[in-house]
C-alpha positions as CSV (number, residue, x, y, z in Angstrom):
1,X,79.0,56.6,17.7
2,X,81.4,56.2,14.9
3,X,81.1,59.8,13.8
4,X,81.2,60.5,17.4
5,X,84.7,59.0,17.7
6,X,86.2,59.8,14.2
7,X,85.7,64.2,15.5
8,X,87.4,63.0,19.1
9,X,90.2,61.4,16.6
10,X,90.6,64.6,14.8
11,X,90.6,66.7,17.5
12,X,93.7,65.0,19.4
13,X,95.8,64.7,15.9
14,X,94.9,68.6,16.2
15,X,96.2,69.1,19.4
16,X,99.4,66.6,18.6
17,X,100.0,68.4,15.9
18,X,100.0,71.5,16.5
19,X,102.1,70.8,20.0
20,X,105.0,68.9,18.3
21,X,107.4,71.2,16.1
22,X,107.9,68.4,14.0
23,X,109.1,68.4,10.0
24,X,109.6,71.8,8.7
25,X,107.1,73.8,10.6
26,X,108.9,77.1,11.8
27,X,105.7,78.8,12.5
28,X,105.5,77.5,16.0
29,X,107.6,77.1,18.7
30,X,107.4,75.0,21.8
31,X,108.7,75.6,25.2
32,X,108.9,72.4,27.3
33,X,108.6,74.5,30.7
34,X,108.4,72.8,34.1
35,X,105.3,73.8,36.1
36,X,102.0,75.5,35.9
37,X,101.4,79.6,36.6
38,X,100.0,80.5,39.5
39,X,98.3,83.3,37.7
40,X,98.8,85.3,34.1
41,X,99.6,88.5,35.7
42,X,102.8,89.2,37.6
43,X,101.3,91.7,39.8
44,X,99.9,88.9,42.1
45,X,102.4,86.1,41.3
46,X,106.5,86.1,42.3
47,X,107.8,82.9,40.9
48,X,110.1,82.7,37.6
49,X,107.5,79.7,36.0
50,X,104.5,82.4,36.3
51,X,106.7,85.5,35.1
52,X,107.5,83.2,31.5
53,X,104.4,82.6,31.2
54,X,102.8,86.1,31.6
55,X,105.7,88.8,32.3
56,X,107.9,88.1,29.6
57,X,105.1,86.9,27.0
58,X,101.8,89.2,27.0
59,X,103.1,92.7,29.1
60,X,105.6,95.4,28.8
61,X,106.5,97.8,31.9
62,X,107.2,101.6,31.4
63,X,111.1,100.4,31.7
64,X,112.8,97.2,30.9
65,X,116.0,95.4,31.0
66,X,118.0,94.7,27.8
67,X,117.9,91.7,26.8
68,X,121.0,89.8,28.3
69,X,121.5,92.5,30.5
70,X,120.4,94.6,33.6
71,X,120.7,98.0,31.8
72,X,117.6,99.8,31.9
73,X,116.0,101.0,28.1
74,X,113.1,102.5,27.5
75,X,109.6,100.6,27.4
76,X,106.5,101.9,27.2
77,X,107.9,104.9,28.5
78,X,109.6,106.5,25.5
79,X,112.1,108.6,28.0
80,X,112.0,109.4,31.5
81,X,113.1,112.5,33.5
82,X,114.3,112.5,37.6
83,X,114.1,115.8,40.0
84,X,117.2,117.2,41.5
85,X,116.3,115.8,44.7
86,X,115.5,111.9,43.9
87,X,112.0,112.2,44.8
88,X,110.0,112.7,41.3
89,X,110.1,110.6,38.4
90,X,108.3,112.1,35.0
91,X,107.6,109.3,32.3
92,X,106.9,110.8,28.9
93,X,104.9,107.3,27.3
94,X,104.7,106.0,24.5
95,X,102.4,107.0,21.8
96,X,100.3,104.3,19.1
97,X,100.9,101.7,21.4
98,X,98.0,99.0,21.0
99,X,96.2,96.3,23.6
100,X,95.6,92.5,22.1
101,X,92.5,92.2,20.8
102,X,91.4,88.5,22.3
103,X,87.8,86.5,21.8
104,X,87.1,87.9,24.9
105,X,87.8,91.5,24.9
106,X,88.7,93.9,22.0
107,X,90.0,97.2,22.8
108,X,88.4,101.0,21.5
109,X,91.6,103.0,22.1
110,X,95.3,102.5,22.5
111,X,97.8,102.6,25.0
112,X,97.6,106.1,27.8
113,X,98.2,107.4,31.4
114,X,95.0,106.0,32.2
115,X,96.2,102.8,32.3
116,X,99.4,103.2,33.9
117,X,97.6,104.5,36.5
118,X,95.0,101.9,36.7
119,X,97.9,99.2,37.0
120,X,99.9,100.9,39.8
121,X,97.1,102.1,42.0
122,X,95.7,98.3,42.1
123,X,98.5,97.7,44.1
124,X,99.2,101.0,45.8
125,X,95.5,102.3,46.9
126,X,93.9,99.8,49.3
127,X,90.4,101.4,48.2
128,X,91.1,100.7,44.4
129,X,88.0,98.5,43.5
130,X,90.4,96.1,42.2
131,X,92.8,95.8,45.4
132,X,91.4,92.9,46.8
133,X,90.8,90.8,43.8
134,X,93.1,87.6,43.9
135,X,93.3,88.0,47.4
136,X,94.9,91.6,47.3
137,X,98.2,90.2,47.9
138,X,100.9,91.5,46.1
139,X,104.6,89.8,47.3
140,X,106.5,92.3,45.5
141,X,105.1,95.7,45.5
142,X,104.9,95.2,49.4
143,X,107.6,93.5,50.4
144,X,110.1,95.4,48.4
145,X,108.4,98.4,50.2
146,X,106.8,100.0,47.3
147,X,103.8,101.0,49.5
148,X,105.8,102.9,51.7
149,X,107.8,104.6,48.9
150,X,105.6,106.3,47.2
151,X,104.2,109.1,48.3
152,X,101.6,109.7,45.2
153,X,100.9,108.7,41.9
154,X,99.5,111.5,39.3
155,X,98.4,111.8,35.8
156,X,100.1,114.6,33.6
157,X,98.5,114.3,30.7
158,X,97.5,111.1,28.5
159,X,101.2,110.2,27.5
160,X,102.8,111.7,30.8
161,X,102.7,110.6,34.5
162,X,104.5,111.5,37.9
163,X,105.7,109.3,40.2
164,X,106.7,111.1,43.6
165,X,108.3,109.8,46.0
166,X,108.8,109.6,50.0
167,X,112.3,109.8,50.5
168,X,115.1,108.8,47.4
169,X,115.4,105.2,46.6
170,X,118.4,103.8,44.9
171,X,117.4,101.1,42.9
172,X,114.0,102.9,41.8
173,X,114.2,102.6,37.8
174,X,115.3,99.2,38.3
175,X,112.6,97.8,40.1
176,X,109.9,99.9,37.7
177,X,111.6,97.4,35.1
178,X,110.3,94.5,36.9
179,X,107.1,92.1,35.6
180,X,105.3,92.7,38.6
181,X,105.0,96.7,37.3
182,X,103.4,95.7,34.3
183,X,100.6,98.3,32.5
184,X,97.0,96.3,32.1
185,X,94.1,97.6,30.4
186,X,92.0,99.6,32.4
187,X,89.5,100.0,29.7
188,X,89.4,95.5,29.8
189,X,89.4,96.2,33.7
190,X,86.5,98.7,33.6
191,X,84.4,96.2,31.1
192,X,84.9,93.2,33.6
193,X,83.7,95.1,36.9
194,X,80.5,95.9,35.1
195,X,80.3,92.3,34.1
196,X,80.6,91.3,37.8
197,X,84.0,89.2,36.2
198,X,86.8,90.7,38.0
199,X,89.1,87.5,38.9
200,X,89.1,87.1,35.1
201,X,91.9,89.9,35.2
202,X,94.8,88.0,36.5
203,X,93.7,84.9,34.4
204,X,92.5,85.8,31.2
205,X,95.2,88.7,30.3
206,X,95.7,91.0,28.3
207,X,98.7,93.3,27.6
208,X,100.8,94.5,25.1
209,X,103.7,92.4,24.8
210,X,104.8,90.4,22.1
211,X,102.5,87.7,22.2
212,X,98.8,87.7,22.6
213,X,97.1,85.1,25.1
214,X,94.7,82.0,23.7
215,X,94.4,79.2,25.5
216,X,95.4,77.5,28.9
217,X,94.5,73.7,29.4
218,X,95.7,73.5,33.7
219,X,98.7,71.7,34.1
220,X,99.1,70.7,30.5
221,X,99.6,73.2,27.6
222,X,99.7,77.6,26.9
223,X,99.0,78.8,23.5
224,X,99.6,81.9,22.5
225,X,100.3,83.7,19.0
226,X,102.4,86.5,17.9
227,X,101.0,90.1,18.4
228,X,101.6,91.4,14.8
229,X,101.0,95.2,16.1
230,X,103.7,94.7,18.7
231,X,105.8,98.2,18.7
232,X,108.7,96.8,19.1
233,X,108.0,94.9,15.9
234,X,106.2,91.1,15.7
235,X,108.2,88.1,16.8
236,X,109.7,86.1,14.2
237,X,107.4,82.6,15.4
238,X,104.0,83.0,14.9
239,X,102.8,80.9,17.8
240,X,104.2,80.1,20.8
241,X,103.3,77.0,22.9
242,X,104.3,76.2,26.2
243,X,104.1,72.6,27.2
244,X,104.1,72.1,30.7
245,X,106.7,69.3,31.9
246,X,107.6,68.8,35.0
247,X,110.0,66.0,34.9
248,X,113.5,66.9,33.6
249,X,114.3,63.7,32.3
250,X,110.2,63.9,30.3
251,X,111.6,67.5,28.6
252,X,114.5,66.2,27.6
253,X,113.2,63.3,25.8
254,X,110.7,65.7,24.4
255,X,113.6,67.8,22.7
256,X,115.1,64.4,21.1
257,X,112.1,63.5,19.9
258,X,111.5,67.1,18.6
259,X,108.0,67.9,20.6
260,X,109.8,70.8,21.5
261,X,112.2,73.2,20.7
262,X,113.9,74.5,23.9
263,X,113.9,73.2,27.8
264,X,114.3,74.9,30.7
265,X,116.4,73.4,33.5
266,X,117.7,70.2,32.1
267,X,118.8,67.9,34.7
268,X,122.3,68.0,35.6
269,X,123.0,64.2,34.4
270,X,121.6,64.9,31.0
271,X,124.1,67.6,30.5
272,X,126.6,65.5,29.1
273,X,124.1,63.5,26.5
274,X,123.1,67.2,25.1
275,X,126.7,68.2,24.5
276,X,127.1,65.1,22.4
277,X,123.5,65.0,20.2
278,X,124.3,66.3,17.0
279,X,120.5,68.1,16.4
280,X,120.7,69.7,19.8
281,X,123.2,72.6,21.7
282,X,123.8,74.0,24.8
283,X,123.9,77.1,26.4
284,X,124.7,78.4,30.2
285,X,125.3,81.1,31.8
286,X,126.4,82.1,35.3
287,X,123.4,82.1,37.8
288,X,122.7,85.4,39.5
289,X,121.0,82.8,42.5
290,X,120.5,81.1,45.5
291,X,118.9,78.1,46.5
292,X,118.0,77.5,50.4
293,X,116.8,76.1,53.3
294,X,114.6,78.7,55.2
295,X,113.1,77.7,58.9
296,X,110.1,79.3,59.9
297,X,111.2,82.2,62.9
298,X,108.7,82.2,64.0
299,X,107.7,78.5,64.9
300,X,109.7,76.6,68.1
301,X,112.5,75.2,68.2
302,X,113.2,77.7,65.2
303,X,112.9,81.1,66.9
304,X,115.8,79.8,69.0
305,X,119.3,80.8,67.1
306,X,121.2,78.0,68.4
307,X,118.6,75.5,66.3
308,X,119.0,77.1,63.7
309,X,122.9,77.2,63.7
310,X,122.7,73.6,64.6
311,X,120.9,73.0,61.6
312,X,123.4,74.9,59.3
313,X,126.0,73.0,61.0
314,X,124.0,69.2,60.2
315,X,123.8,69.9,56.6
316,X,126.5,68.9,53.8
317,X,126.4,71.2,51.6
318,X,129.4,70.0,49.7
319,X,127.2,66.8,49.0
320,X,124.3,68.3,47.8
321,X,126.8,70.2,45.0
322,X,128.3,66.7,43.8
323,X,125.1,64.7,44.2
324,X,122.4,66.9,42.7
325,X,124.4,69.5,40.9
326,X,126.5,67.2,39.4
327,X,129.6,70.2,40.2
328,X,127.7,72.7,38.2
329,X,127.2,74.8,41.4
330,X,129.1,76.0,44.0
331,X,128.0,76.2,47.5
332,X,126.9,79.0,49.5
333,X,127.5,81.1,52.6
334,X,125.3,84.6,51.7
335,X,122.0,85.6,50.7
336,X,123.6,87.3,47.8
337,X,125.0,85.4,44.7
338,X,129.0,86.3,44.1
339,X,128.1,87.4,40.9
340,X,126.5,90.9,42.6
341,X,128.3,93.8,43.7
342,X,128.4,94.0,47.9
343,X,129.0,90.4,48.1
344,X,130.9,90.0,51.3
345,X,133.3,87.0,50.3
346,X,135.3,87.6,54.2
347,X,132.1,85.9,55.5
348,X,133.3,82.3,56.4
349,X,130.7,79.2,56.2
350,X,129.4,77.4,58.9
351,X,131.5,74.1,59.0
352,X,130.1,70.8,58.3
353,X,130.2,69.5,62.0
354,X,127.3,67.3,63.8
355,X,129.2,67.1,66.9
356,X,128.9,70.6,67.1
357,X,125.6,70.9,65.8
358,X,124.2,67.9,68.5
359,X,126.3,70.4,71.2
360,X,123.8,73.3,70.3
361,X,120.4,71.2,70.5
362,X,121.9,70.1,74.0
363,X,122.4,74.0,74.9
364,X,119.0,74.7,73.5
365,X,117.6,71.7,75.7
366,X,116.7,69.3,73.0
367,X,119.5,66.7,73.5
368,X,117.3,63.9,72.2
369,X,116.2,66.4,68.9
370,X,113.2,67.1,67.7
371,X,110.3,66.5,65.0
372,X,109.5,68.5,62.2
373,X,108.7,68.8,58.8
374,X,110.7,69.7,55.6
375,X,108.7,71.5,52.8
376,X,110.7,69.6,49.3
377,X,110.8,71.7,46.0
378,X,108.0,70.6,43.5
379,X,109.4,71.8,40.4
380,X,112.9,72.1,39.4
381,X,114.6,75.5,39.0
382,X,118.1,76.5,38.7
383,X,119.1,77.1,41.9
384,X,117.8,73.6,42.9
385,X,117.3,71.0,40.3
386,X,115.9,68.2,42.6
387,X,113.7,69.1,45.7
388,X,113.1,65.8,46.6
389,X,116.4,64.2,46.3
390,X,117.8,67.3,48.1
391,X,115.4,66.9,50.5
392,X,116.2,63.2,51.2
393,X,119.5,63.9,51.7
394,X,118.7,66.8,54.8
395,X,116.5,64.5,56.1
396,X,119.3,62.1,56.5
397,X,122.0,64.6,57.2
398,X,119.2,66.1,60.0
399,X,118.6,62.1,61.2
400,X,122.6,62.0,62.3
401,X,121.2,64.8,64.8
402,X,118.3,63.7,66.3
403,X,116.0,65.7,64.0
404,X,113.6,63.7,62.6
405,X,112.2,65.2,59.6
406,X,108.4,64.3,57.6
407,X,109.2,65.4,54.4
408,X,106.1,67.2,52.6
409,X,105.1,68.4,48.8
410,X,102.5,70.1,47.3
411,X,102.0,71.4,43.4
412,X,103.4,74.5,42.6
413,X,101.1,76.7,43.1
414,X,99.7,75.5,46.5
415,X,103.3,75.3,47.9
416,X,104.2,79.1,46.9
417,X,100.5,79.6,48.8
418,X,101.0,77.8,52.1
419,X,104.5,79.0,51.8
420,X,103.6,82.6,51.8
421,X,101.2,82.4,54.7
422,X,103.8,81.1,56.8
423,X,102.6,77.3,57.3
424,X,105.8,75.6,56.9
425,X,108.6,74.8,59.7
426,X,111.2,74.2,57.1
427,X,111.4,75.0,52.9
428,X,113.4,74.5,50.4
429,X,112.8,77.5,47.8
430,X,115.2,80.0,45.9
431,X,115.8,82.9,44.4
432,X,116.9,84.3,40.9
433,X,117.8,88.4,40.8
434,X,115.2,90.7,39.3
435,X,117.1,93.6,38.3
436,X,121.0,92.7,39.2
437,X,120.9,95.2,42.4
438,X,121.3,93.8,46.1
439,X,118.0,94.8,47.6
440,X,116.2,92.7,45.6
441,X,117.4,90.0,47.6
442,X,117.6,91.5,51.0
443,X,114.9,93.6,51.4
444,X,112.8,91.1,49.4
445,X,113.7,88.1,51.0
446,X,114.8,89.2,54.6
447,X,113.5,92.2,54.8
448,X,110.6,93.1,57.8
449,X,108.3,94.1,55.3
450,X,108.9,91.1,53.6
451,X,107.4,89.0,56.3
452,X,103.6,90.5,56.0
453,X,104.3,90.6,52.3
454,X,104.8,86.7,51.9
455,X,107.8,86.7,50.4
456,X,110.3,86.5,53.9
457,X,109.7,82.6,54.1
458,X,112.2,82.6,57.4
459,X,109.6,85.0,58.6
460,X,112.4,87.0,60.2
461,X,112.3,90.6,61.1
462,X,115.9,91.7,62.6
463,X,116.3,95.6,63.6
464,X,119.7,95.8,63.1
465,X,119.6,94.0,59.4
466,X,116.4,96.2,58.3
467,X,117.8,98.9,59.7
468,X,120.7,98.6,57.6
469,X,119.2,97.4,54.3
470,X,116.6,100.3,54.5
471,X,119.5,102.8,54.8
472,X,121.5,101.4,51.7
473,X,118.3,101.7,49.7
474,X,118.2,105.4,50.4
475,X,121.8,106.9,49.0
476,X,122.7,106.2,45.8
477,X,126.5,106.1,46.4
478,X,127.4,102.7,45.2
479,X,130.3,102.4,47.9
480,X,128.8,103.4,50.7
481,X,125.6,100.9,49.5
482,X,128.0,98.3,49.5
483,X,129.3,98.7,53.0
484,X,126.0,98.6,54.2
485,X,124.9,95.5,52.4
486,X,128.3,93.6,54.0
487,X,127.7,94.6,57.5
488,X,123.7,93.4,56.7
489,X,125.5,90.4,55.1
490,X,127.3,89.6,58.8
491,X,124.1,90.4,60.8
492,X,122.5,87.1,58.4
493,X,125.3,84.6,59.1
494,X,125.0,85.3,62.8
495,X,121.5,85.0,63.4
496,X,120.7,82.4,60.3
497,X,117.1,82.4,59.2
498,X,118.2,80.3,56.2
499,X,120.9,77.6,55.3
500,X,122.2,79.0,52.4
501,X,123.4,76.0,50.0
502,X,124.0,76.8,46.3
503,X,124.8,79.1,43.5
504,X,124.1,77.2,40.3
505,X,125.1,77.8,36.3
506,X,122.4,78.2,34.6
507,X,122.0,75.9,31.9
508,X,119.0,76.2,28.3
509,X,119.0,72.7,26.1
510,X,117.3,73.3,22.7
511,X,117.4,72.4,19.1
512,X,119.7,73.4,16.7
513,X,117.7,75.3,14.2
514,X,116.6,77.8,17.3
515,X,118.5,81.5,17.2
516,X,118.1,84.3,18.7
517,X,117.7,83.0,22.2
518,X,119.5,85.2,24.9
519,X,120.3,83.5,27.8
520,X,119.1,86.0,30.3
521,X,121.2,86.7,34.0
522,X,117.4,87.2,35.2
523,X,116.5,84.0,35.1
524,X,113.7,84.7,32.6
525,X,113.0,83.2,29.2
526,X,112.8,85.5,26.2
527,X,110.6,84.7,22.8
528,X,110.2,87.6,21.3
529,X,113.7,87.4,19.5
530,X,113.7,83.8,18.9
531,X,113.5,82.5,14.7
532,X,113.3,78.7,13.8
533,X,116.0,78.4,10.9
């Protein structure tokens, strides 16, 4: 029993140690991040917590954004040519590129066409034997309309593929740079459907990236280690660890104590402390985002506008900023962040009013309100740093109306889930840019196609918006796309599917000793570039 008890001892001073970056190691890095994946591939997932974990860690696309930045560089495709008319899109790849090599698979060849093709048709070909796996829902390539874009997908050669396309598409090359067009090994694919093992894909990965995939202990702790074949050239940390924390108050502590190197979103009232501890800094960066309050369009009372305005009118926006934000936020009136080009600043906010609010439930015949529930944020992300405390101050703000509100929770992954389906009446969620251009928060998150998708949570499908959205996306004239986007940007105040409410900084506490960190407009965390001095 002794013995017994002696290994258990060893094996948690293991653990403990090789989790806390404590005196002098610079070998490993730990990220106190604040939730749990959904998956470990960002075909099937759509939340920033899943894309750390998996997008920017363990895959490359044929296109990415430079660091820092939303210009586009090359990836995994070396170059890239486009047709006269828009509509084909040559990618010349990469050649020597190399797959991890994991316990559980170890790859015969290197990176080719096969498996670019293998990636995109598991989301564009509905008899592709891997379509289905995970549920075959992917948020993403269907709601941003991917489906309906292209027209085929072809193999040139080994290093060279055609994409062709329905009609032209403005922001094409940007959205290709997004994690959820990631390349995975068709050959890895191929060895699980023969070992009846399929669901292993999305949670056992493997890519290319920068840092190979070891270990996931749920709701507790990633390990990973640097891919020393990486083409870019092997990250300066050898391992990287990601220690999942939800609490904001729990990370920072962590970083004083040094059990970890960098947090992501520190609470607003721990902003201050950082500033003044000597072993720590503090970086931010403005927010290219939007936090909100989406009702479900397709539930009563919220299919009627005037509830919907009423509730836009109930809420105190201004409150939320001082109380929650701590002023590190300003409030919001559009989909779109004022940080993007086509943001339509004319567009005036609904005013604070509950008389005027109270007057609408009356028109809509609910003069003694209503009940309903309130879905509250279970993690904190930039554009909202306290779900429940946000969503205790709706609820009181909604009380003052006669809406009585049951506010509801679930982990992380089961509220992005439920969410998706469409079994909410009200949610909190957000929404950080992908690739700095406007449709990837219209279309995505307003869009029609976004509603069978899973990732329109107001559930809303307005002709006149899709109509225009779907036209900007087809010119590439960036003022004429801009008019378009206002006019779509009027359409969303009048029929309100959401109550906007804030624009936060962005704001990445870590330890002194860390460089290399990019703060990224994205939203993303970056660890490829990252040195422990």
């Amino acid at each position: 029993m002794k013995i017994r008890n002696f290994g258990i001892l060893v094996g948690l001073l293991t653990l403990l140690t090789s989790c806390n970056p404590g005196k002098g190691n610079k070998s490993t890095f730990v990220y106190c991040s604040e939730g749990s994946p959904t998956a470990f591939n960002p075909q099937v997932t759509t939340d920033g917590t899943s894309n750390n974990a998996a997008g920017h860690t363990i895959y490359n696309k044929l296109v990415d954004f430079k660091l820092g930045t939303t210009e586009i560089i090359p990836s995994l495709a070396e170059s890239w040519e486009v047709s006269k008319d828009q509509l084909t899109y040559t990618f010349n790849l990469r050649k020597g590129v190399k797959f991890h090599t994991t316990k559980y698979f170890t790859p015969t060849r290197e990176f080719n066409a096969d498996d670019v093709i293998w990636s995109f048709n598991r989301m564009f070909d509905k008899s592709h034997s891997y379509n289905k796996v995970s549920g075959g829902t992917y948020e993403y390539f269907n709601g941003m309309g991917m489906g309906a874009l292209i027209k085929e997908i072809k193999k040139v050669n080994d290093h060279q593929i055609q994409i062709v396309l329905n009609q032209p598409e403005a922001p094409f090359l940007a959205n290709m740079a997004m994690s959820f067009m990631s390349i995975l090994s068709s050959e890895y694919a191929q060895n699980l459907e023969k070992e009846g093992k399929k669901q292993r894909i999305d949670t056992f990965p493997i890519g290319t990236g920068p840092f190979v995939f070891r270990s996931y202990q749920k709701d507790n702790v990633i390990k990973y280690k640097a891919n020393k074949d990486y083409f870019i050239g092997a990250p300066k940390i050898e391992k990287l660890v990601f220690a999942i924390t939800p609490d904001a108050s729990v990370r920072y502590q962590k970083l004083k104590t040094g059990e970890c190197h960098l947090v992501i979103e520190p609470s607003p009232t721990d902003i201050n402390s950082i500033k003044s501890e000597d072993k720590l800094k503090l970086i931010s960066g403005a927010g290219l985002n939007v936090g909100y309050l989406a009702m479900n369009t397709e539930k009563k009372p919220f299919d009627d506008l005037r509830v919907r305005q009423a509730v836009n009118m109930a809420l105190n926006k201004q409150s939320y900023i001082d109380a929650i934000y701590l002023g590190n936020a300003k409030t919001a009136k559009n989909p779109l962040p004022p940080t993007i080009w086509s943001y339509n600043d004319s567009i005036s906010e609904y005013e604070y009013s509950p008389e005027k609010a109270k007057e609408l439930l009356k028109e809509a015949g609910l003069e003694d309100g209503f009940e309903t529930t309130l879905w509250t944020l279970p993690v904190s992300r930039p554009y909202n740093p306290s779900g429940k405390k946000m969503g205790e101050l709706m609820q009181a703000d909604l009380a003052k109306i006669g809406i009585k509100v049951k506010l509801v929770t679930f982990d992380w992954p089961t509220y992005l889930k439920k969410s998706s389906a469409g079994e909410h009446d009200m949610l909190q969620l957000g929404w950080t840019g992908d690739n700095g251009d406007p449709d990837n928060f219209l279309h995505v998150l307003l869009g029609c196609q976004g509603v069978g998708a899973g990732s329109n949570y107001a559930r809303w499908c307005d002709k006149d918006f899709d109509t225009l959205i779907n036209a900007a996306k087809r010119i590439t004239d960036v003022s004429e796309r801009t008019e378009l986007y206002k006019k779509a940007q009027e359409v969303f105040k009048e029929k309100a599917p959401w109550v906007p409410v804030a624009h936060s900084t962005i704001f990445r506490a870590m330890a002194k000793n860390v460089e290399g960190y990019i703060i990224d407009p994205l939203g993303g965390d970056n660890f490829e570039t990252i040195e422990l001095k």
